[in-house]
SENUKOL-410403 format. One line per 4 residues: number of its first residue (from 1); their letters; for each residue x, y, z of C-alpha. Coordinates in Angstrom, 3 decimals. Example, Ala and Ser with C-alpha at 12.3 -4.5 7.8 and 13.67 -1.06 7.14 Angstrom:
! residues 2
1) as) 12.300:-4.500:7.800; 13.670:-1.060:7.140
***
This chain:
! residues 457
1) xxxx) -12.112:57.434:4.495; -12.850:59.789:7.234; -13.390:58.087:11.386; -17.497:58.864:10.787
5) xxxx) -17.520:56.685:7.349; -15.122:53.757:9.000; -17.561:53.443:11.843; -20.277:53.208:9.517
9) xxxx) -18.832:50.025:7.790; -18.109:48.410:10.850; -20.512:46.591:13.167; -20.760:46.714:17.026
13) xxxx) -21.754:42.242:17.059; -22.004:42.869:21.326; -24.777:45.097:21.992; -28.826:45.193:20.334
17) xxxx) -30.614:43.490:17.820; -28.799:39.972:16.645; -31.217:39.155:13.363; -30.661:42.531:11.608
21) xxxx) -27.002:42.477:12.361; -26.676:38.751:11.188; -28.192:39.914:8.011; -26.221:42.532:7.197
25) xxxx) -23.222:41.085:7.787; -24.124:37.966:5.967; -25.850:39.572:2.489; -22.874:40.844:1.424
29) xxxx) -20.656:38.523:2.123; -22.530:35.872:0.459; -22.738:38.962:-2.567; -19.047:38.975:-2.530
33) xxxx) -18.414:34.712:-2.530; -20.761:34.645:-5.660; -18.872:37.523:-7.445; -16.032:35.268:-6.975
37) xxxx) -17.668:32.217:-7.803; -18.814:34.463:-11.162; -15.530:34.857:-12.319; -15.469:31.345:-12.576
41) xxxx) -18.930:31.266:-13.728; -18.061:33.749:-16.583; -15.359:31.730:-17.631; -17.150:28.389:-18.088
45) xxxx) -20.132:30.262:-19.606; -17.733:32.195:-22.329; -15.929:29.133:-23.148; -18.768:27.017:-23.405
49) xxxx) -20.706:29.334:-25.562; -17.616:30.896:-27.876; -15.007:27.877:-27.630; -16.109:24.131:-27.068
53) xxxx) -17.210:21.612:-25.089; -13.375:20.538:-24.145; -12.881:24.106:-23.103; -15.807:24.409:-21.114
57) xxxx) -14.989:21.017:-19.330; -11.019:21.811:-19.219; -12.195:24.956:-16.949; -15.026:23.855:-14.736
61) xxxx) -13.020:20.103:-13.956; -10.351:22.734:-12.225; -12.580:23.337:-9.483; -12.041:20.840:-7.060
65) xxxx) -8.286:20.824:-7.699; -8.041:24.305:-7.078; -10.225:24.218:-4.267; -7.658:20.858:-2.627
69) xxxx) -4.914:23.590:-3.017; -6.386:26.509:-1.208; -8.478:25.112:1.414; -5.814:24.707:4.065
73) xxxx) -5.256:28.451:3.453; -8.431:29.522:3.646; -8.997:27.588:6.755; -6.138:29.807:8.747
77) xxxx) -7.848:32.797:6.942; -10.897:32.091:8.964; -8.543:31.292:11.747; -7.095:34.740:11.852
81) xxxx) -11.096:36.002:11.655; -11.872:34.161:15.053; -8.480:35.736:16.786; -9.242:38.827:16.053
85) xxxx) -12.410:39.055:16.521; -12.080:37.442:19.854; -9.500:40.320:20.561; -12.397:42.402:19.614
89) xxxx) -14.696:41.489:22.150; -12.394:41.232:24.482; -11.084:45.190:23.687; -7.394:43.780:23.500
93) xxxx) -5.762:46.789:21.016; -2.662:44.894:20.860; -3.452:41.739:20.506; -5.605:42.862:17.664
97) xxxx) -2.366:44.853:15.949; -0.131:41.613:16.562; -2.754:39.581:15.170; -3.018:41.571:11.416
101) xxxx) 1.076:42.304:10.881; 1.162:38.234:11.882; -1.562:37.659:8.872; 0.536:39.540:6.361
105) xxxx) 3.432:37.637:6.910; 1.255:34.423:6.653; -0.579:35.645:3.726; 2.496:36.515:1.514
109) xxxx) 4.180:32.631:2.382; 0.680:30.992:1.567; 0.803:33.079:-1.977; 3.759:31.756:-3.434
113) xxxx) 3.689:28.426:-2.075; 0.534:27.862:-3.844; 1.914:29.474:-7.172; 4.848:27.103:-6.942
117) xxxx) 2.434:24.066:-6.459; 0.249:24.813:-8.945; 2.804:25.289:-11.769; 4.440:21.486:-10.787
121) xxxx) 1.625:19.632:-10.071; -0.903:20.710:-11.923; -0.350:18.044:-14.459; 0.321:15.279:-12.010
125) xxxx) -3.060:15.839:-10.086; -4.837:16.220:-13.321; -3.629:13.087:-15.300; -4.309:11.197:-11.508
129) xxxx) -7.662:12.148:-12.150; -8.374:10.293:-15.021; -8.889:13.961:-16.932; -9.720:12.389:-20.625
133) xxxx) -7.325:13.236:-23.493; -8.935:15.633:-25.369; -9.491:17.965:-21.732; -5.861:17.352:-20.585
137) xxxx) -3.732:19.965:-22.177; -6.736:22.653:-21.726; -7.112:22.217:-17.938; -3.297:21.982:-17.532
141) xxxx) -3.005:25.781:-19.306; -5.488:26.774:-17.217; -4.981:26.104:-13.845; -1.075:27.011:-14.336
145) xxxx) -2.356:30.399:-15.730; -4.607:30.441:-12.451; -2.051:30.037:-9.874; 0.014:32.901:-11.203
149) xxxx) -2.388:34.745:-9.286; -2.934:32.945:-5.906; -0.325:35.145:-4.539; -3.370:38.249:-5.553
153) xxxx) -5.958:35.797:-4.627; -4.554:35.372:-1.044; -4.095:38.994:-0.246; -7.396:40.007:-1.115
157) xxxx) -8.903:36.852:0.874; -6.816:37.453:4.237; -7.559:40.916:3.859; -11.761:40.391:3.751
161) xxxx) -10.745:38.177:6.890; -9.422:41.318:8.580; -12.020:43.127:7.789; -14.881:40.626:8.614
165) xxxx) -13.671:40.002:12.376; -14.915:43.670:12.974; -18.357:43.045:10.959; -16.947:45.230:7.511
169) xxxx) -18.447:43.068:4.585; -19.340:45.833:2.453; -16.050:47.115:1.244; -14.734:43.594:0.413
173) xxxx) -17.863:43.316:-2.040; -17.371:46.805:-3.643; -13.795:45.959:-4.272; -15.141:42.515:-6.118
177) xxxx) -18.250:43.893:-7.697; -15.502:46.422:-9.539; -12.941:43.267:-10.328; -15.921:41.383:-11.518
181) xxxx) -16.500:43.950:-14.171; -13.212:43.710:-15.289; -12.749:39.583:-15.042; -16.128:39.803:-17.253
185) xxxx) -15.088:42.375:-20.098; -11.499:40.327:-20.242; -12.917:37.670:-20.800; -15.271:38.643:-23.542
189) xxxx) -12.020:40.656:-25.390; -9.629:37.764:-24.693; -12.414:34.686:-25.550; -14.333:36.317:-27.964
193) xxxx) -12.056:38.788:-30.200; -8.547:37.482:-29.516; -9.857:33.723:-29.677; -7.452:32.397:-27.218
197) xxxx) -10.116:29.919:-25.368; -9.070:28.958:-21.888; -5.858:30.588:-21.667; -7.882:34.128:-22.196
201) xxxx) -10.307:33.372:-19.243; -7.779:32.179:-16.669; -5.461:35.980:-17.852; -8.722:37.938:-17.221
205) xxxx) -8.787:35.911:-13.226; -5.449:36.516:-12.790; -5.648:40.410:-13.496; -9.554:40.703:-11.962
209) xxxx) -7.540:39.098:-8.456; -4.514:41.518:-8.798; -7.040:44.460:-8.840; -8.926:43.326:-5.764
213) xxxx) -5.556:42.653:-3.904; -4.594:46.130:-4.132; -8.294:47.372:-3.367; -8.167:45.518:-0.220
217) xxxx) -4.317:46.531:0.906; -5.136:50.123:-0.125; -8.682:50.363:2.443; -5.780:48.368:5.258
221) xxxx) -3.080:50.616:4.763; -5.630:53.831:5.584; -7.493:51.290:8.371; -8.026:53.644:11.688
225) xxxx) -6.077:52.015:14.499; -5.786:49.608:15.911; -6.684:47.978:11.974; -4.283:49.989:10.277
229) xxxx) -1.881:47.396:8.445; 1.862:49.515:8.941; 4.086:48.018:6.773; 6.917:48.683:9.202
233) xxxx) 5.745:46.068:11.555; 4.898:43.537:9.443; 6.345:40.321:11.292; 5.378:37.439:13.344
237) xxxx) 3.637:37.143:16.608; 4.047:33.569:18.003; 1.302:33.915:20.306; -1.064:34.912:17.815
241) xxxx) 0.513:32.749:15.122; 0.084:29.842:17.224; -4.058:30.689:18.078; -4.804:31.217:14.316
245) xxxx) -3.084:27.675:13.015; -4.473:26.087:16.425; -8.387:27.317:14.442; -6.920:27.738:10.990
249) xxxx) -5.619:24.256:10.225; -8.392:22.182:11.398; -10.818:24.109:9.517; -8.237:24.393:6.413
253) xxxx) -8.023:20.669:6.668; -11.911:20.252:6.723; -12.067:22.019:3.436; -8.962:19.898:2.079
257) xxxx) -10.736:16.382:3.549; -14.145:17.543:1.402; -11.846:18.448:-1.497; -10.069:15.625:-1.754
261) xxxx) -12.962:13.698:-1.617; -14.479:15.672:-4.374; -11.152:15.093:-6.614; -12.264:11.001:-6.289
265) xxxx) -15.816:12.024:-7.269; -14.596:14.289:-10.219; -12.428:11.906:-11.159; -15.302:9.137:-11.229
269) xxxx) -17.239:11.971:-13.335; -14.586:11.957:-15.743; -14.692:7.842:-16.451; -18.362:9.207:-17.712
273) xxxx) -16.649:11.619:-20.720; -16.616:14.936:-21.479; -20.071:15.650:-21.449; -20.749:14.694:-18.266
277) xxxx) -17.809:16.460:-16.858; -19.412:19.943:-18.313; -22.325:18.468:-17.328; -21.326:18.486:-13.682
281) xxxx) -19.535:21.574:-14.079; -22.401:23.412:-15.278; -24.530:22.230:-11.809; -21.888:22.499:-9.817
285) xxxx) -21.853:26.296:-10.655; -25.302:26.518:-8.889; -24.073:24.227:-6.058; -21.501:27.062:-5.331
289) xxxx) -24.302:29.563:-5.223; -26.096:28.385:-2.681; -23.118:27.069:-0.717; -21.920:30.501:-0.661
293) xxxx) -24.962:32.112:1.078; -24.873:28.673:3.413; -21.330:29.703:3.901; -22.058:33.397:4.909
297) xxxx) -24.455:32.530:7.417; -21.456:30.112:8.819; -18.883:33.007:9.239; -21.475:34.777:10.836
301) xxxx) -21.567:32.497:13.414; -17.850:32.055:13.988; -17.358:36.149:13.931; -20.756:36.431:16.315
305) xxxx) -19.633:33.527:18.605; -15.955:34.332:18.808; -16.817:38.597:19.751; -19.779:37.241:22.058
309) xxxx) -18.077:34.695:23.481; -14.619:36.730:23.924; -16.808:39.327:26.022; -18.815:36.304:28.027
313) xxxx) -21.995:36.835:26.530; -23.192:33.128:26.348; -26.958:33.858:26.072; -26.305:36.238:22.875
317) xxxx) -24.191:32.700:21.641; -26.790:30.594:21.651; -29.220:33.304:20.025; -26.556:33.769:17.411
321) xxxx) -26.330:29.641:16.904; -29.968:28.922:16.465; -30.450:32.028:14.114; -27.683:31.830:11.566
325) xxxx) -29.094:27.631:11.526; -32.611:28.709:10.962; -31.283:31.268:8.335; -29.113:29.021:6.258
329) xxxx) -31.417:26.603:6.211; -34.433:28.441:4.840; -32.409:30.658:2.424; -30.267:27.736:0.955
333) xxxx) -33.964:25.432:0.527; -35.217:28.622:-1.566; -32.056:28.667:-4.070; -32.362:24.671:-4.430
337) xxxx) -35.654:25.075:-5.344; -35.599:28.117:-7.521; -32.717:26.469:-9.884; -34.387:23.462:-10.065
341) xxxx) -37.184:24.532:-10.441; -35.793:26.361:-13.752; -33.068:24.082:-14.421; -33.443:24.131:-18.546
345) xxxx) -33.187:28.438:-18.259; -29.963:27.934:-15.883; -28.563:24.648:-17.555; -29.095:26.584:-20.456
349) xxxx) -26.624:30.020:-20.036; -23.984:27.422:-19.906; -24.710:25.077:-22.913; -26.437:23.968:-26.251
353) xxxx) -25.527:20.589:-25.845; -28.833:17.957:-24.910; -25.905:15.216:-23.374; -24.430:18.043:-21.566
357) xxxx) -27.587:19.430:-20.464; -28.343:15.898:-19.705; -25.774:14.863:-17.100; -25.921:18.426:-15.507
361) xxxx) -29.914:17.651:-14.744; -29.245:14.658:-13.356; -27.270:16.379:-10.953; -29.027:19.133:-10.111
365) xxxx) -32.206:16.835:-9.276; -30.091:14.733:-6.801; -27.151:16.807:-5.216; -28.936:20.716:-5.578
369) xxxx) -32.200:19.994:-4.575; -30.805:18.364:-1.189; -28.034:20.295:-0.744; -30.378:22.355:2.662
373) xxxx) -29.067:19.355:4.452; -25.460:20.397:4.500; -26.394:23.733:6.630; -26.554:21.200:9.607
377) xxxx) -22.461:20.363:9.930; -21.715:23.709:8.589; -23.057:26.029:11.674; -22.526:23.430:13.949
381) xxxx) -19.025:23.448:12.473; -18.660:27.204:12.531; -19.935:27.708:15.837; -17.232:25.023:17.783
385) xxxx) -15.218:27.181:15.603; -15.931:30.774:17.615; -15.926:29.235:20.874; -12.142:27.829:19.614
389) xxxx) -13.044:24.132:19.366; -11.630:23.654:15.573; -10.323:20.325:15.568; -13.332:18.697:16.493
393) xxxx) -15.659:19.400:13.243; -12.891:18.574:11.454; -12.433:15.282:12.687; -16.111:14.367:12.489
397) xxxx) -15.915:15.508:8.633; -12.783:13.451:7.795; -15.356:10.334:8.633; -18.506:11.742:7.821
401) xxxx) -17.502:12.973:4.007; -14.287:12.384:3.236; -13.977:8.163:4.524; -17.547:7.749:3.548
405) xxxx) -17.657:9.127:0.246; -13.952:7.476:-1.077; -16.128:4.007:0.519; -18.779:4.718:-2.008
409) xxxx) -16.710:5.938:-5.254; -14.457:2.212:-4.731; -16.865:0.037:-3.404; -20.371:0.982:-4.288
413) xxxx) -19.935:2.657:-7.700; -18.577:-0.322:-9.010; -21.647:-2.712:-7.889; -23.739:0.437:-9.469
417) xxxx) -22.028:1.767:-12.076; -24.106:4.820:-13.784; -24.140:8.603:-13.191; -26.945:9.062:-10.717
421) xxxx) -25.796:6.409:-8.299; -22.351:8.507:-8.359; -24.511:11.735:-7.391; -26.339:10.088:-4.582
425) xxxx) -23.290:10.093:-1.978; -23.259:14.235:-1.818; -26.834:14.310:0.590; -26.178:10.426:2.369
429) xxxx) -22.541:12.324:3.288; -24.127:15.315:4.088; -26.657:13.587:6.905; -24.450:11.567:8.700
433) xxxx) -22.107:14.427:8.789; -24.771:16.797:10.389; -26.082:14.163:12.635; -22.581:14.015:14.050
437) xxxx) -21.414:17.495:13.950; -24.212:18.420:15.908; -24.403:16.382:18.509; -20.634:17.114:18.715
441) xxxx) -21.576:21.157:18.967; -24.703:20.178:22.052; -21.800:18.549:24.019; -19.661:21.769:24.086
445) xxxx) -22.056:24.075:24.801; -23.458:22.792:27.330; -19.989:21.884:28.925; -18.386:25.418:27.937
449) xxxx) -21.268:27.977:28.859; -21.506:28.020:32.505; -19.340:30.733:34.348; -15.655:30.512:33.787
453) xxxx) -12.959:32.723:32.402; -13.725:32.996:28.624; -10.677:32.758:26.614; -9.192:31.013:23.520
457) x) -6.553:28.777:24.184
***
């Protein structure tokens, strides 16, 4: 790629028009989470269509396991996004350089400690979740087959990290729009012709991820400076080591707090059977959707903030605060309403089943059509996040999901034992969380932006 086509794919966040440039950083990013969230999607739709209702639940039950596992990494991912593009706005070359050979080094570790985890306790975590006996040995195959590609999985997502922090969200979607092709014709050759269920969906996610790590390191390693990944310097730089956990592991332990309070409520699902486990699976699918666009809209804010806020421009933070809130809000209400709205045409891609279609209605009419409310902690969360505050939204979720929903699964379930009364704790978590979150973000602002040295510490 020639210096005239880079500079097209990146995005100057300083200078002009915020709305357009929120926008077209945020589209395709949210395009590239729901390619990923496809693969999965294709997966639980193959199974459930060509193998059974086990399969289907053995692969969609996964999700919040897998999602327990990652999050911490994922967290420092975004981490290493704030850095750099703090270094950005601040025009620090170096630190920038430092900053991506540090992320290689931390991406490689975070690869094969998850593959080791998730080929010893995948088991473990599954039979502490109450998984029922005819699901257990299914979901077991498949999240061991998973992991053997987090180490592919983690490239590609620290490398869409790199590119993010200087606004590129376009080439990180071409390279998944091309490894969603190929997850999607696996999985039809492997499912469909070769009849080998689970194991033939969690094979085609494995090789889809090792085609988009190699994508991703292949547009690094031909990066113009001071982007270029040199494989010669790859090694760690304390100082910027120590910035991206100081982000990375708050926000990686917010997503591990909301997963492990998910793994309770999944486990509660699964006291219901099967059916409602594919049930939930199904909805959760469309839950994912629109908490991917919600999501793109919130790493708007922490790439916007963190650039804007590296070069001192606090009026351009607020502006980028109260538009990527008004944004997520209305775009995330749209989706919950469209799905619902045509629940038995999107219950139906995934199953034939009326109690499966059942449970996964009773879901989507509770914890999708209020899900809007969750946009409130999320770019409240974000933004602390850019102007290096990460600890803070993270404690404020431990209490506000994590305490608050484990209170409801053992104490309230029990008193009110049926599906729907399960389903009700996603949008009561989600308001006090956003009630506190924001207040939290008001109190920073208006203690952080008045003149002083801007920096992340």
């Amino acid at each position: 790629m020639d210096q005239s086509s880079r500079e097209t794919v990146r995005m100057d966040m300083l200078h002009g028009s915020l709305l357009n440039k929120i926008l077209l950083f945020a589209l395709p990013l949210a395009a590239s989470s729901i390619l990923q969230q496809l693969f999965n999607s294709v997966d639980v739709a193959v199974v459930g269509k060509f193998a059974s209702s086990q399969a289907l639940a053995a692969v969609g039950s996964n999700g919040s396991v897998i999602s327990l596992m990652i999050n911490l990494f994922v967290g420092i991912s975004v981490g290493a996004s704030v850095v750099i593009a703090n270094y950005i706005g601040q025009k620090n070359q170096r630190g920038i350089k430092n900053a991506i050979h540090t992320v290689s080094v931390v991406t490689l570790t975070s690869g094969i400690l998850l593959l080791a985890i998730g080929l010893f306790s995948a088991r473990p975590i599954l039979e502490m979740m109450d998984t029922p006996d005819d699901v257990l040995d299914l979901a077991v195959l498949y999240l061991r087959i998973y992991f053997l590609g987090m180490p592919f999985f983690m490239i590609y997502n620290f490398g869409a990290a790199i590119l993010r922090s200087m606004g590129d969200t376009k080439r990180p979607l071409y390279c998944l729009v091309i490894a969603g092709l190929i997850n999607t014709a696996l999985n039809l050759l492997l499912v469909i012709v070769f009849k080998m269920s689970v194991a033939g969906v969690a094979i085609a996610t494995v090789v889809s991820n090792m085609f988009c790590a190699g994508m991703v390191i292949y547009i690094l390693l031909h990066e113009q400076e001071p982007f270029r990944l040199e494989i010669k310097d790859i090694k760690i730089s304390r100082p910027e080591l120590r910035k991206m956990l100081q982000i990375g592991i708050p926000a990686g332990v917010q997503g591990m707090v909301f997963s492990i309070a998910n793994v309770f409520i999944q486990a509660a699902t699964n006291r219901f059977g099967s059916n409602a486990i594919a049930g939930s699976a199904a909805a959760l699918t469309y839950e994912y959707y629109c908490y991917f666009v919600v999501n793109a809209f919130s790493q708007a804010a922490v790439t916007f903030i963190s650039q804007n806020y590296g070069a001192g421009q606090i009026e351009r933070c607020k502006k980028v605060f109260r538009q990527t809130m008004l944004l997520s809000v209305i775009s995330c209400a749209l989706l919950n309403g469209l799905f619902v709205w045509q629940e038995k045409l999107a219950i139906g891609i995934f199953t034939s089943s009326p109690e499966v279609f059942r449970f996964a209605a009773i879901r989507m009419e509770i914890v999708l059509l209020t899900q809007s409310i969750a946009c409130s902690y999320e770019i409240a969360g974000a933004a602390l996040r850019g102007l290096g505050y990460s600890m803070l939204p993270a404690i404020l979720t431990v209490f506000g999901t994590c305490v608050l929903r484990l209170f409801w699964v053992y104490v309230i379930c029990p008193l009110l034992p049926s599906f729907q009364a399960l389903m009700v704790i996603y949008p009561i978590s989600w308001i006090v969380t956003g009630m506190a979150v924001l207040i939290a973000y008001h109190v920073v602002q208006k203690k952080l932006f008045r003149p002083h040295e801007i920096r992340i510490s």
